[in-house]
Gaussian input, Z-matrix of N, CA and C with variables (Angstrom, degrees):
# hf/3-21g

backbone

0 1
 N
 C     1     B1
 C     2     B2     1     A1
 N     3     B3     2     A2     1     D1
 C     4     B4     3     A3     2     D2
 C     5     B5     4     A4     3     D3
 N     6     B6     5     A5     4     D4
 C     7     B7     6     A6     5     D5
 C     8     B8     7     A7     6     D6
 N     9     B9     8     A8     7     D7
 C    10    B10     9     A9     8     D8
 C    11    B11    10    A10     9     D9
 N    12    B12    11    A11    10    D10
 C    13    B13    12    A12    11    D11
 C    14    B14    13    A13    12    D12
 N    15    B15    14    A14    13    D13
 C    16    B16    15    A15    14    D14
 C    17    B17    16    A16    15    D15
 N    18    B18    17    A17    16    D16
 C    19    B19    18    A18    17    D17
 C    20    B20    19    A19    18    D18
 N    21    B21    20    A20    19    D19
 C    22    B22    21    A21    20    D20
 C    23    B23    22    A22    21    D21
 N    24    B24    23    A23    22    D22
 C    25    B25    24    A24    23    D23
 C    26    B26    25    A25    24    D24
 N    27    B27    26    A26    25    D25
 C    28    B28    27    A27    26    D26
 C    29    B29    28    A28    27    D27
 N    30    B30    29    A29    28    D28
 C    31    B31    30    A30    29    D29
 C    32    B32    31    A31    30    D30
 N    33    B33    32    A32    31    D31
 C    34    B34    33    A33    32    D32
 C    35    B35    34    A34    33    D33
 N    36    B36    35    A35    34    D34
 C    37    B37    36    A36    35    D35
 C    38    B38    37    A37    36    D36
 N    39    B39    38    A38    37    D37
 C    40    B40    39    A39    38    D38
 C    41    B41    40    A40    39    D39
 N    42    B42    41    A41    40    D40
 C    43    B43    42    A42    41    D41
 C    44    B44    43    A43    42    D42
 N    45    B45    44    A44    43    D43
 C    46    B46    45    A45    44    D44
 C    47    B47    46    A46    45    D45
 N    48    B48    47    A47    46    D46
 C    49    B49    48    A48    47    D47
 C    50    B50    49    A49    48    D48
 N    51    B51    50    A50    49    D49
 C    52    B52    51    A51    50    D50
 C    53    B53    52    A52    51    D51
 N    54    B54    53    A53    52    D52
 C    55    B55    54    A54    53    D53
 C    56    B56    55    A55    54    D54
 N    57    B57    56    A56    55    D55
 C    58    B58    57    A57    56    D56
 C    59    B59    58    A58    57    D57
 N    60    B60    59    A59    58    D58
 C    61    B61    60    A60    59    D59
 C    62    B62    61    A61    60    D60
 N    63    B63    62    A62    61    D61
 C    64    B64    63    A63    62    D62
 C    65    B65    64    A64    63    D63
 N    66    B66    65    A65    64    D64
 C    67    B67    66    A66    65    D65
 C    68    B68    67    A67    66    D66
 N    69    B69    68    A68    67    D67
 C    70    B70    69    A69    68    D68
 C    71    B71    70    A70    69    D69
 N    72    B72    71    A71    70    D70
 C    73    B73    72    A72    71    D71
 C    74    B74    73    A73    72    D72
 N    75    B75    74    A74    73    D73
 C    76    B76    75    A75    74    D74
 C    77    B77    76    A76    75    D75
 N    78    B78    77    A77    76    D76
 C    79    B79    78    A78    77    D77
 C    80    B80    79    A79    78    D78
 N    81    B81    80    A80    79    D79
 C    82    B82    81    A81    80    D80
 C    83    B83    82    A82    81    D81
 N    84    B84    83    A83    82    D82
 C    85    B85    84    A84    83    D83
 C    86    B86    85    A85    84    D84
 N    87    B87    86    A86    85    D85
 C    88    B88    87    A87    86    D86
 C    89    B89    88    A88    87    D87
 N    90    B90    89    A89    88    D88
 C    91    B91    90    A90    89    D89
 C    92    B92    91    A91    90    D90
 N    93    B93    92    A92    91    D91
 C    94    B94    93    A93    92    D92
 C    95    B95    94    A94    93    D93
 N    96    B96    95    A95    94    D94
 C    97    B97    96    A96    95    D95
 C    98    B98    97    A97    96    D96
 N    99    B99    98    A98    97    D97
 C   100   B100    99    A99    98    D98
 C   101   B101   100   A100    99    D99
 N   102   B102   101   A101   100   D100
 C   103   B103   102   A102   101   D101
 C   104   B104   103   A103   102   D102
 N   105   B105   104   A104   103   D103
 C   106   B106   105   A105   104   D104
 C   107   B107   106   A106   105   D105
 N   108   B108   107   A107   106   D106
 C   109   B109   108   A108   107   D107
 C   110   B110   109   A109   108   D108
 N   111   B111   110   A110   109   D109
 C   112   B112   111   A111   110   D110
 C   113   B113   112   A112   111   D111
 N   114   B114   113   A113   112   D112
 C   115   B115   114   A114   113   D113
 C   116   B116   115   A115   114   D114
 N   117   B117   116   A116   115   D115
 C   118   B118   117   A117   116   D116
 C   119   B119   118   A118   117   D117
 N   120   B120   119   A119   118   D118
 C   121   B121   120   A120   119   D119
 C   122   B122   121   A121   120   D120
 N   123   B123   122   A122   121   D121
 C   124   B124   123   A123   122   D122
 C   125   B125   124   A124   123   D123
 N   126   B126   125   A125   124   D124
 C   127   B127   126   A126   125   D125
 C   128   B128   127   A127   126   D126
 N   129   B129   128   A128   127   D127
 C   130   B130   129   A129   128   D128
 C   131   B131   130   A130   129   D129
 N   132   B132   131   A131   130   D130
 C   133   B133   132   A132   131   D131
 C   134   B134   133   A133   132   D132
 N   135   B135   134   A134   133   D133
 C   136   B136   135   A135   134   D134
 C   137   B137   136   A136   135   D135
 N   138   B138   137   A137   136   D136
 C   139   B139   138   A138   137   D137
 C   140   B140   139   A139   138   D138
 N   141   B141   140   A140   139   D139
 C   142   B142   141   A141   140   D140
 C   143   B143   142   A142   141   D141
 N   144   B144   143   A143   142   D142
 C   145   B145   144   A144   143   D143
 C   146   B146   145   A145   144   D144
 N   147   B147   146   A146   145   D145
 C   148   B148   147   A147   146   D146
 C   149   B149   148   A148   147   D147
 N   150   B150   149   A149   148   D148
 C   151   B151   150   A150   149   D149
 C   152   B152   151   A151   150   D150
 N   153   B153   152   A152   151   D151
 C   154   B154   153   A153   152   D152
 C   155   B155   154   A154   153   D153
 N   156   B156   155   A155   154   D154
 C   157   B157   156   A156   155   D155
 C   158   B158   157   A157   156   D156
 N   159   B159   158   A158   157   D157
 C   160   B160   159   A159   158   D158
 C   161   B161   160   A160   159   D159
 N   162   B162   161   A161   160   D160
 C   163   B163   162   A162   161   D161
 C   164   B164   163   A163   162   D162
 N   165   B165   164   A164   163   D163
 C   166   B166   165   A165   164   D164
 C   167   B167   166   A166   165   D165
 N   168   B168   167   A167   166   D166
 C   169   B169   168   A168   167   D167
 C   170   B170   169   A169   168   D168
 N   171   B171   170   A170   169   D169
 C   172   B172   171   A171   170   D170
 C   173   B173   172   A172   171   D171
 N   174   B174   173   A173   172   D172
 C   175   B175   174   A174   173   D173
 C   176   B176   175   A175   174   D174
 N   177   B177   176   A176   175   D175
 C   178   B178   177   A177   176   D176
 C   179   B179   178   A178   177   D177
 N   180   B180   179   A179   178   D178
 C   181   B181   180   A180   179   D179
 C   182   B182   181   A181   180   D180
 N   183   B183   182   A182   181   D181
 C   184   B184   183   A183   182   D182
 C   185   B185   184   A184   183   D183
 N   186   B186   185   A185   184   D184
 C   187   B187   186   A186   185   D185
 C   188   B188   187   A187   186   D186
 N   189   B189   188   A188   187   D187
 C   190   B190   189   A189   188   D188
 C   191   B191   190   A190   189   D189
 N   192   B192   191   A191   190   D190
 C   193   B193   192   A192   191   D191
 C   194   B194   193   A193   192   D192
 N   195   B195   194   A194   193   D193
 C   196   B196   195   A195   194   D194
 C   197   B197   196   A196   195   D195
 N   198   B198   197   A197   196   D196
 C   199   B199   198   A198   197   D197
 C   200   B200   199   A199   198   D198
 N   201   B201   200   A200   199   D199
 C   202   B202   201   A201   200   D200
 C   203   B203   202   A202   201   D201
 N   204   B204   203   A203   202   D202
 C   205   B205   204   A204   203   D203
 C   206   B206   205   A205   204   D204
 N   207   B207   206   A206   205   D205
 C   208   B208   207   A207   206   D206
 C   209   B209   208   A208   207   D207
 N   210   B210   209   A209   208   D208
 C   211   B211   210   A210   209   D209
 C   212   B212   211   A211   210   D210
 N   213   B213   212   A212   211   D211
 C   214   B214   213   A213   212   D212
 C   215   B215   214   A214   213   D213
 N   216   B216   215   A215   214   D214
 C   217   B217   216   A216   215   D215
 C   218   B218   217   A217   216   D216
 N   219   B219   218   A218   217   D217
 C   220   B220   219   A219   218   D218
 C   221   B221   220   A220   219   D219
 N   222   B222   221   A221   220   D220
 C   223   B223   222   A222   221   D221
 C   224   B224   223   A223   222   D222
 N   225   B225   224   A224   223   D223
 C   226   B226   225   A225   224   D224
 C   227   B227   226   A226   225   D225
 N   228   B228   227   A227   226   D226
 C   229   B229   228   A228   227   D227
 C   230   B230   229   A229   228   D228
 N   231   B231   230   A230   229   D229
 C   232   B232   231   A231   230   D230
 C   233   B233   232   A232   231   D231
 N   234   B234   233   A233   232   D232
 C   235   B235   234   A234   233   D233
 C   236   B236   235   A235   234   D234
 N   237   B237   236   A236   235   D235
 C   238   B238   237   A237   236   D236
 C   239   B239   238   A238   237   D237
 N   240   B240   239   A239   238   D238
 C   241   B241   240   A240   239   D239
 C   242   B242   241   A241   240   D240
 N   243   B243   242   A242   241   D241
 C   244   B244   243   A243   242   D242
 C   245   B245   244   A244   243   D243
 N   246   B246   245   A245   244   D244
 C   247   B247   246   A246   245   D245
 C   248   B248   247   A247   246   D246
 N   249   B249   248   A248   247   D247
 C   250   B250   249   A249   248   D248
 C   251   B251   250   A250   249   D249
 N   252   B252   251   A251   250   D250
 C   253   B253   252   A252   251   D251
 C   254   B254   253   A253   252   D252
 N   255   B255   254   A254   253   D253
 C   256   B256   255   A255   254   D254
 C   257   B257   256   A256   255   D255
 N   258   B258   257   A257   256   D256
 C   259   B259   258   A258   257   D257
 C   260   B260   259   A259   258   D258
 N   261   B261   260   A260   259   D259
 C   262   B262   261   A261   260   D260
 C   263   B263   262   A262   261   D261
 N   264   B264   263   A263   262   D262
 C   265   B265   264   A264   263   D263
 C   266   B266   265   A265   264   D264
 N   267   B267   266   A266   265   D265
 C   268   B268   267   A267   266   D266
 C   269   B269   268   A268   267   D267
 N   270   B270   269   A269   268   D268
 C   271   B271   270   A270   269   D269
 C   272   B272   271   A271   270   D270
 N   273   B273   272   A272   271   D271
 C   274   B274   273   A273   272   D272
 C   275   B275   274   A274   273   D273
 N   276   B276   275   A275   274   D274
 C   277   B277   276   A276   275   D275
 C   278   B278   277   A277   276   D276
 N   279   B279   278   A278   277   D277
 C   280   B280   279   A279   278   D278
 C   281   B281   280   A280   279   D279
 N   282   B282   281   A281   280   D280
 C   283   B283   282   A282   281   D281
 C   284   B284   283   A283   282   D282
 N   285   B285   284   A284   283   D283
 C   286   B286   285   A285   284   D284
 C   287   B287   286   A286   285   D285
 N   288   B288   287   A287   286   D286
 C   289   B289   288   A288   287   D287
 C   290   B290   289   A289   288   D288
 N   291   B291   290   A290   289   D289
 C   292   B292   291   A291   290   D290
 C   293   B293   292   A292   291   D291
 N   294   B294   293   A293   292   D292
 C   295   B295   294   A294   293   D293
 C   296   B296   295   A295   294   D294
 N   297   B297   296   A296   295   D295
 C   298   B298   297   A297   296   D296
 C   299   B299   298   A298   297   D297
 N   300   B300   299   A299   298   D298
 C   301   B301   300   A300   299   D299
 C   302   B302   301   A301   300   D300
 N   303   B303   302   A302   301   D301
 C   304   B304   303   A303   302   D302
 C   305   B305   304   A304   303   D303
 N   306   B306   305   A305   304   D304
 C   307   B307   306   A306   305   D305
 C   308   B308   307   A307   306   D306
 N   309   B309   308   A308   307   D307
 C   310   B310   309   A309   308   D308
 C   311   B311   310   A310   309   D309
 N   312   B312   311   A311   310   D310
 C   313   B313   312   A312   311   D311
 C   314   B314   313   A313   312   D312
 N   315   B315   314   A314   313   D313
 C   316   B316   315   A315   314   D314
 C   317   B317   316   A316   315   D315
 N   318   B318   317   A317   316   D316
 C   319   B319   318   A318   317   D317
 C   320   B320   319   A319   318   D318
 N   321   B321   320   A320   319   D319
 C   322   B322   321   A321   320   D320
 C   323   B323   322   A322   321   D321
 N   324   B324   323   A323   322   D322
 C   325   B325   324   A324   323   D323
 C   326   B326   325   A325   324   D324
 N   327   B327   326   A326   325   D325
 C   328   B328   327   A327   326   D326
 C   329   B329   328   A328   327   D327

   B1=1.4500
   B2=1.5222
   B3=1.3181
   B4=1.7149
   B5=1.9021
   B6=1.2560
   B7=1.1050
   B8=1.2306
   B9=1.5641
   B10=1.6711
   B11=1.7562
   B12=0.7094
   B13=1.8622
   B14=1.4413
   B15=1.5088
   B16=1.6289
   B17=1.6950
   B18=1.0798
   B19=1.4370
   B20=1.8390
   B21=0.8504
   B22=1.3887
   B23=1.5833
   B24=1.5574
   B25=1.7874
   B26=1.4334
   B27=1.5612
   B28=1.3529
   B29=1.7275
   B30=1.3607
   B31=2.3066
   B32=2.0517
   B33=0.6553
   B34=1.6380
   B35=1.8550
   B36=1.2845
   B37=1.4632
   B38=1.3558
   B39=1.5992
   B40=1.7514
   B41=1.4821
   B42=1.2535
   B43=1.3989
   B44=1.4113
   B45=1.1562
   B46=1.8479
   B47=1.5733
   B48=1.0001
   B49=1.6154
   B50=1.4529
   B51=1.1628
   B52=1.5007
   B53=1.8719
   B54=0.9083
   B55=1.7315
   B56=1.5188
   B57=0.9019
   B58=1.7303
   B59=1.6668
   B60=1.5547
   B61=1.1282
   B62=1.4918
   B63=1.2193
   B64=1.4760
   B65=1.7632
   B66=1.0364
   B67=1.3525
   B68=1.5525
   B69=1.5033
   B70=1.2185
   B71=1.7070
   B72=1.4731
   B73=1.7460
   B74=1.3837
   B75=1.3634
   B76=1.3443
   B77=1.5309
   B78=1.4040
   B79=1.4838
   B80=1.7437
   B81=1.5145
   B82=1.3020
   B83=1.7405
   B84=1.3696
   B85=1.3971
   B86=1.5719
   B87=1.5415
   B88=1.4810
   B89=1.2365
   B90=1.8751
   B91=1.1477
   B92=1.7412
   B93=1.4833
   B94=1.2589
   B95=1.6785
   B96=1.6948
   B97=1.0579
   B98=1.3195
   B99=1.5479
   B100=1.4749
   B101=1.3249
   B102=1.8584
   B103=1.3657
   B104=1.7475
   B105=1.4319
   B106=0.9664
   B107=1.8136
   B108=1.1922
   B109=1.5697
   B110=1.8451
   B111=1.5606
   B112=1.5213
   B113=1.4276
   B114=1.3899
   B115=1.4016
   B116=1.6231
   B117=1.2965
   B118=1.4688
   B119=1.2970
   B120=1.5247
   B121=1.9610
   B122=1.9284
   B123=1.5933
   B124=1.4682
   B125=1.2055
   B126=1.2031
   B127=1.5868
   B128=1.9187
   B129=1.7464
   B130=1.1967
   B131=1.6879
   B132=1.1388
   B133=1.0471
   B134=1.1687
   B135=2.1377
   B136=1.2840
   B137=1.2442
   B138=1.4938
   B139=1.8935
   B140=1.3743
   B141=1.4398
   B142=1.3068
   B143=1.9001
   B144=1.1587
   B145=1.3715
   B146=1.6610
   B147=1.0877
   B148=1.4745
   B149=1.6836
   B150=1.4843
   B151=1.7671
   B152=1.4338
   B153=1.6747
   B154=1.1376
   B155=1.6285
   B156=1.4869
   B157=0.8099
   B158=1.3654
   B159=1.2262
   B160=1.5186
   B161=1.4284
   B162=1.4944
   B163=1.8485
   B164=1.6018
   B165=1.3623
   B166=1.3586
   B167=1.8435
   B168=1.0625
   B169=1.7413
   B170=1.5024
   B171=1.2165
   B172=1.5660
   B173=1.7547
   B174=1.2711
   B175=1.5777
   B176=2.0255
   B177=1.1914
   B178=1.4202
   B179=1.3513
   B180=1.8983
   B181=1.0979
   B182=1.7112
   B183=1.0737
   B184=1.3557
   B185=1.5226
   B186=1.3932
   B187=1.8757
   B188=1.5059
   B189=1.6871
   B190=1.1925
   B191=1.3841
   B192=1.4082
   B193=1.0644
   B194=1.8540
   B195=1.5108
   B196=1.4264
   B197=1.4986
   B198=1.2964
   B199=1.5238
   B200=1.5808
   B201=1.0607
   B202=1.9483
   B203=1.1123
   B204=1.7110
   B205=1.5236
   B206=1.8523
   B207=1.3950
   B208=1.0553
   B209=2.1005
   B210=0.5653
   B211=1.4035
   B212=1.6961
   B213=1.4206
   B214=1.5689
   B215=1.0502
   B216=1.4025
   B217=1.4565
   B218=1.3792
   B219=1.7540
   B220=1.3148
   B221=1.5834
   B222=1.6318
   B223=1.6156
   B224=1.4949
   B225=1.4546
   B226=1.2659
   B227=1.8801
   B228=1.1135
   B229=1.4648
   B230=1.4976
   B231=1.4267
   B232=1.5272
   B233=0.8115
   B234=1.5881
   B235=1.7243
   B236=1.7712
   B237=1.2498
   B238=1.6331
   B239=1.4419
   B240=1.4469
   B241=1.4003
   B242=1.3572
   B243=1.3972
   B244=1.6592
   B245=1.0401
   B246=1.7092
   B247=1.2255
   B248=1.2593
   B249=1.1951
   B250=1.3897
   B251=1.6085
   B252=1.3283
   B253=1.8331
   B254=1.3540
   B255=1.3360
   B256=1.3090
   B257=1.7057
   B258=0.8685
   B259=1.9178
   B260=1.1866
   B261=1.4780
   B262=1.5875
   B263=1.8411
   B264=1.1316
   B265=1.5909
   B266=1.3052
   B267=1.4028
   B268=1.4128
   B269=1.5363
   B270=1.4217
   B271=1.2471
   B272=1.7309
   B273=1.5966
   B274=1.3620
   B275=1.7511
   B276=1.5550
   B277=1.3595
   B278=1.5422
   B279=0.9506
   B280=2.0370
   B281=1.2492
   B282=1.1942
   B283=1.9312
   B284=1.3700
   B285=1.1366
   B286=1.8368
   B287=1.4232
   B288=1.0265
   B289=1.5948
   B290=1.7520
   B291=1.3802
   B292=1.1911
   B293=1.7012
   B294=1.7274
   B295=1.9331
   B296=1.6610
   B297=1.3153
   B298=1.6873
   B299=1.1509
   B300=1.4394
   B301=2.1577
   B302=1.3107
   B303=1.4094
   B304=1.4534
   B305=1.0495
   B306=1.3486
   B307=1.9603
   B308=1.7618
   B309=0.8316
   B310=1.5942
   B311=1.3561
   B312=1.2094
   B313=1.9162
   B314=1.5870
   B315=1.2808
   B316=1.3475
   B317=1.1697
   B318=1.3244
   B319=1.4403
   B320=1.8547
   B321=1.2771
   B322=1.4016
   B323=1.7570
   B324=1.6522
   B325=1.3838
   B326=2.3691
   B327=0.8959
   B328=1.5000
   B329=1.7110
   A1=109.20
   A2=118.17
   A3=109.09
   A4=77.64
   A5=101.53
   A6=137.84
   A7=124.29
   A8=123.85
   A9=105.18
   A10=109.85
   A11=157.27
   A12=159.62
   A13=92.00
   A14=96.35
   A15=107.61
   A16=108.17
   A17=115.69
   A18=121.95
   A19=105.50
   A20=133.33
   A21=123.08
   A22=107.95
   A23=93.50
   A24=91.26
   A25=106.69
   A26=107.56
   A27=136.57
   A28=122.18
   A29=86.20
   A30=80.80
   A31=81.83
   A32=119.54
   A33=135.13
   A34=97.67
   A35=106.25
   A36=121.27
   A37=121.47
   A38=105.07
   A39=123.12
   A40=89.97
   A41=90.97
   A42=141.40
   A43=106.67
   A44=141.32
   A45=128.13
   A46=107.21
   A47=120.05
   A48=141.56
   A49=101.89
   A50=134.25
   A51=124.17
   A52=94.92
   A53=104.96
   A54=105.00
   A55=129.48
   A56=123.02
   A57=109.27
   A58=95.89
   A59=107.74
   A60=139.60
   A61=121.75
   A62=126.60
   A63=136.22
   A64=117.90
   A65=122.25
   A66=106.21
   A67=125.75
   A68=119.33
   A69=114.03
   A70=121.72
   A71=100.33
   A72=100.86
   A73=98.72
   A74=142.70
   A75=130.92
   A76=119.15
   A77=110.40
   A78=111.13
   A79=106.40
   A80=117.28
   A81=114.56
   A82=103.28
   A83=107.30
   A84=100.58
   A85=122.63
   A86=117.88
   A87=107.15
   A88=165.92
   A89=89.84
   A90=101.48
   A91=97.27
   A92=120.42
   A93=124.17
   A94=105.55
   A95=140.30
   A96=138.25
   A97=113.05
   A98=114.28
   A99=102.57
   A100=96.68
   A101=88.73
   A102=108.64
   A103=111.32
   A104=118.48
   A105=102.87
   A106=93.86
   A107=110.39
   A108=123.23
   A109=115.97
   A110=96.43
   A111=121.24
   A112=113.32
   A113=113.14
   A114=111.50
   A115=106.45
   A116=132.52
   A117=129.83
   A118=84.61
   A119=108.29
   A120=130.29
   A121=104.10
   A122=115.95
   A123=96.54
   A124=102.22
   A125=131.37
   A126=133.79
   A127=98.24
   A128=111.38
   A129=121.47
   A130=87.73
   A131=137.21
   A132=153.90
   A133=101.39
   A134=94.79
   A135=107.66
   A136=114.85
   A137=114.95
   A138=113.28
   A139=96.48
   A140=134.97
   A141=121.05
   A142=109.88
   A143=125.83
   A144=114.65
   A145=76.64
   A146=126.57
   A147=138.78
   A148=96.84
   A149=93.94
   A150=119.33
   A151=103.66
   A152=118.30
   A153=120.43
   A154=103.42
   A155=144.98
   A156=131.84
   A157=156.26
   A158=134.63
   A159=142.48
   A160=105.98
   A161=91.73
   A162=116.04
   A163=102.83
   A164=114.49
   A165=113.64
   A166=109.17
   A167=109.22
   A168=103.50
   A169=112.24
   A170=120.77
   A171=100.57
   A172=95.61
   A173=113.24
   A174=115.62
   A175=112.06
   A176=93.50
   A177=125.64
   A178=109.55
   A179=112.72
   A180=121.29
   A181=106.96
   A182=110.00
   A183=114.36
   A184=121.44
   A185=98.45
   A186=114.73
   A187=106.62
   A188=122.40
   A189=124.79
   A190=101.84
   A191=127.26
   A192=152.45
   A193=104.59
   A194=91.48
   A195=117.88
   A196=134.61
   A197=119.38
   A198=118.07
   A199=126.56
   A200=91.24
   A201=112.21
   A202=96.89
   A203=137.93
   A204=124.43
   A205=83.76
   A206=109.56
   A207=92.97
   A208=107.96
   A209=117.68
   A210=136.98
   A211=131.19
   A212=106.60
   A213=114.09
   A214=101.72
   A215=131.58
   A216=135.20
   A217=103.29
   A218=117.44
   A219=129.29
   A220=91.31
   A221=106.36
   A222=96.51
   A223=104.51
   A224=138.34
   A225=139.63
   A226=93.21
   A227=119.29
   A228=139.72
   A229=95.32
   A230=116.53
   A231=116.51
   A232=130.61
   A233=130.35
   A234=149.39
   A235=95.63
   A236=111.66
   A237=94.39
   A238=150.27
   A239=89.92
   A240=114.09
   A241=119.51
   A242=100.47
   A243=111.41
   A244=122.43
   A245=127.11
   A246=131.73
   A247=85.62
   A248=128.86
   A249=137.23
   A250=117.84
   A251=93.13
   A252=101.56
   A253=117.02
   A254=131.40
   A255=140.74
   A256=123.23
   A257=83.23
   A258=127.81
   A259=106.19
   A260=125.62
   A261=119.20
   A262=94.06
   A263=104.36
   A264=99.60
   A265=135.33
   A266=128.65
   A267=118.14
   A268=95.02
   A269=115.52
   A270=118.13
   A271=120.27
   A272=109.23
   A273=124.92
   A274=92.15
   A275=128.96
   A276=112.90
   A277=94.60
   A278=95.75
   A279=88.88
   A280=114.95
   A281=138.99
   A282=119.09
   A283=118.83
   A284=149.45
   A285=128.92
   A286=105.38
   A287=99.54
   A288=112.78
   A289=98.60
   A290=114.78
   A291=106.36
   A292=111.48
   A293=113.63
   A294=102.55
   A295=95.97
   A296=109.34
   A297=94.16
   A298=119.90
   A299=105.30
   A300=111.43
   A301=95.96
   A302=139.26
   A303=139.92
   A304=111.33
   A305=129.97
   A306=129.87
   A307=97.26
   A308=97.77
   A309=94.65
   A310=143.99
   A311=118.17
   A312=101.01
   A313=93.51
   A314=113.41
   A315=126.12
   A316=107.93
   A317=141.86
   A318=142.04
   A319=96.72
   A320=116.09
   A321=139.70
   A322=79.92
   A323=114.72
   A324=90.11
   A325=86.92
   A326=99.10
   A327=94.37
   A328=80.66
   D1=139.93
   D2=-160.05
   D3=-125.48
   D4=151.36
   D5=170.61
   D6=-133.39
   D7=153.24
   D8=161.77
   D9=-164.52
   D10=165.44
   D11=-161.53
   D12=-128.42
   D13=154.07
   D14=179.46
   D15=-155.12
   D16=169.83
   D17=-142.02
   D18=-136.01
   D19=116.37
   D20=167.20
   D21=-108.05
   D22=117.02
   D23=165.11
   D24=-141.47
   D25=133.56
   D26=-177.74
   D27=-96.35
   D28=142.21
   D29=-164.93
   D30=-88.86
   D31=121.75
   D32=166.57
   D33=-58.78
   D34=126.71
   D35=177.91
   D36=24.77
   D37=68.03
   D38=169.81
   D39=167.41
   D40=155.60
   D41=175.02
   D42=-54.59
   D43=105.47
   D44=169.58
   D45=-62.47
   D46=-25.56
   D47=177.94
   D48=-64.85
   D49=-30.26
   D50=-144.34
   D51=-103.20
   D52=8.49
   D53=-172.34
   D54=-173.21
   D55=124.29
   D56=-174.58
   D57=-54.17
   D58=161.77
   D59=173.05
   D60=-130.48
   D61=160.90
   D62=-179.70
   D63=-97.91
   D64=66.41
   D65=169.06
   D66=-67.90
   D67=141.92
   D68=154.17
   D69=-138.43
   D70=175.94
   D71=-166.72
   D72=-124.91
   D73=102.04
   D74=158.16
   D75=-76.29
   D76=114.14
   D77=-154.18
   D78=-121.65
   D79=82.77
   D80=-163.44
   D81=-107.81
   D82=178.16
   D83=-170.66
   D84=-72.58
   D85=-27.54
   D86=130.27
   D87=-165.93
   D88=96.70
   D89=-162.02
   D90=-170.38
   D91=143.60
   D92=-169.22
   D93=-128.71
   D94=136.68
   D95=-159.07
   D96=-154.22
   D97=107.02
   D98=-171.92
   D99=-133.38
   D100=153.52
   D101=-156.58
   D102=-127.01
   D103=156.61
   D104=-167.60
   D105=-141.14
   D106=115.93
   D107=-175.85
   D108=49.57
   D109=39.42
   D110=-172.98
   D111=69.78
   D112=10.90
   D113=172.95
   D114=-91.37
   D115=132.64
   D116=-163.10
   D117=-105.56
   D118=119.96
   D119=178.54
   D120=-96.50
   D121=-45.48
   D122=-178.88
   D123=-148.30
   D124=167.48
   D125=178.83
   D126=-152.87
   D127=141.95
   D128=-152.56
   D129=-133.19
   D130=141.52
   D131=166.50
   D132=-112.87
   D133=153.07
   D134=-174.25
   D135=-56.46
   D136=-21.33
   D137=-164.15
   D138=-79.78
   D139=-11.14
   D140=-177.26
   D141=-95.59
   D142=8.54
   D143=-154.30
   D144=-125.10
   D145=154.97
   D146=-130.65
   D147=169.31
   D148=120.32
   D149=169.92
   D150=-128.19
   D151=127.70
   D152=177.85
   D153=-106.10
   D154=23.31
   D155=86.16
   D156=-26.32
   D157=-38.90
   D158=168.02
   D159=-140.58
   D160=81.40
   D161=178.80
   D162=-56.97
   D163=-38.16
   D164=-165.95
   D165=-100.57
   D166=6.72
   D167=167.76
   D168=-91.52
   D169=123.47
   D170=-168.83
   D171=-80.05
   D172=-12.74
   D173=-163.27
   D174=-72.44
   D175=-28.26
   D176=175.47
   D177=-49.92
   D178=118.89
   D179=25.10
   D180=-105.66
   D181=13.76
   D182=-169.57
   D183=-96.31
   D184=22.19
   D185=175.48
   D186=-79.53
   D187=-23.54
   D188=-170.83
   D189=-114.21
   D190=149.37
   D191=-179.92
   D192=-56.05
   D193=120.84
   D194=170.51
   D195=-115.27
   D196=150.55
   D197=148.49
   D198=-123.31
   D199=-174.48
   D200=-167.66
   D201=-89.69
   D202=174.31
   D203=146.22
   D204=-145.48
   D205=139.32
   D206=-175.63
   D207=-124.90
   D208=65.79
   D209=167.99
   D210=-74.38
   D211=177.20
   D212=-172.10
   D213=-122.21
   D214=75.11
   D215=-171.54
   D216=-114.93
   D217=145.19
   D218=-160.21
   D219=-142.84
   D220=103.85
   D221=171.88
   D222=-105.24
   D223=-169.87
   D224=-154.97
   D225=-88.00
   D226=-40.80
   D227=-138.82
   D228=-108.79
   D229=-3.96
   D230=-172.33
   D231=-68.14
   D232=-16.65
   D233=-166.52
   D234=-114.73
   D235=44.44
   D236=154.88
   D237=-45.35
   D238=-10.18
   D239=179.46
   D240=-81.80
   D241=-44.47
   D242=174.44
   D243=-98.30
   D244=-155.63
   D245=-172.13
   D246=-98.08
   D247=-61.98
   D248=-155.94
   D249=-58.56
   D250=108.99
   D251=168.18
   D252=-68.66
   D253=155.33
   D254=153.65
   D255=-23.33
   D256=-55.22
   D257=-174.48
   D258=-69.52
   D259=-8.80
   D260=-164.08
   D261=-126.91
   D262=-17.16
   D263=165.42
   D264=-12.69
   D265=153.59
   D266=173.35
   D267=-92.43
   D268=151.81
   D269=-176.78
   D270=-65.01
   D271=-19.05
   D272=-169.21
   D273=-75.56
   D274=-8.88
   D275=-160.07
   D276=-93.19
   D277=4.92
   D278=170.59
   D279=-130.96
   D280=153.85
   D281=14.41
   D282=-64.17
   D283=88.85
   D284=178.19
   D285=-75.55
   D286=163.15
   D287=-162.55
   D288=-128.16
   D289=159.48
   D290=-169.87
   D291=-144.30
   D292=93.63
   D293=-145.14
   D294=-102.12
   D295=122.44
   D296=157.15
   D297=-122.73
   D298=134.02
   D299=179.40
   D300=-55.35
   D301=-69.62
   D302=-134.66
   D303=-145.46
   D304=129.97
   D305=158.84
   D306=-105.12
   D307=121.61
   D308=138.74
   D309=-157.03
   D310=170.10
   D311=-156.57
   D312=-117.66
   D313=168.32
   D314=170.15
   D315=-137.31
   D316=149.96
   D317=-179.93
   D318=-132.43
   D319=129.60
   D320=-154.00
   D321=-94.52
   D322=140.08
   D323=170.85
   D324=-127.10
   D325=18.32
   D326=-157.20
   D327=-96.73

């Protein structure tokens, strides 16, 4: 059974479009923190992250090796928040394009 939580965060008076931005993810064993132009928008504790596969690992699902994918993906069902489906778009809202200067990762070893 898949589950998952989701987050709405809004840039207050501007465009997210109008400028690159800085995201980051502090991703510790438990506890997850993401940030948006060093402003910290949400943070997830282990007690909130839930595998209905391994009911009894509290570490689960994040005991096994993961990645990020970081893309501009638009599914129909994606705006749970709003009224507005994917699917209901004006046709002028595409192609979007999706540019990043830089990724980079750090791995915490302390």
């Amino acid at each position: 059974m898949a589950s998952h939580l989701s987050h709405r965060h809004t840039f207050p008076d501007q465009d997210a479009a109008e400028s690159f931005h800085l995201y980051a993810l502090e991703w510790t064993a438990d506890q997850m923190k993401w940030f948006v132009d060093g402003e910290l928008c949400r943070t997830r504790n282990k007690d909130e992250w839930f595998s209905e596969a391994a009911k009894n690992n509290e570490h689960a699902p994040f005991d096994q090796p993961f990645h990020l994918i970081v893309n501009a993906a638009v599914d129909g069902r994606f705006f749970e928040w709003t009224d507005q489906r994917a699917d209901s778009l004006p046709p002028d809202a595409f192609p979007q394009i999706l540019m990043l200067d830089y990724i980079r990762v750090y791995q915490w070893t302390g």
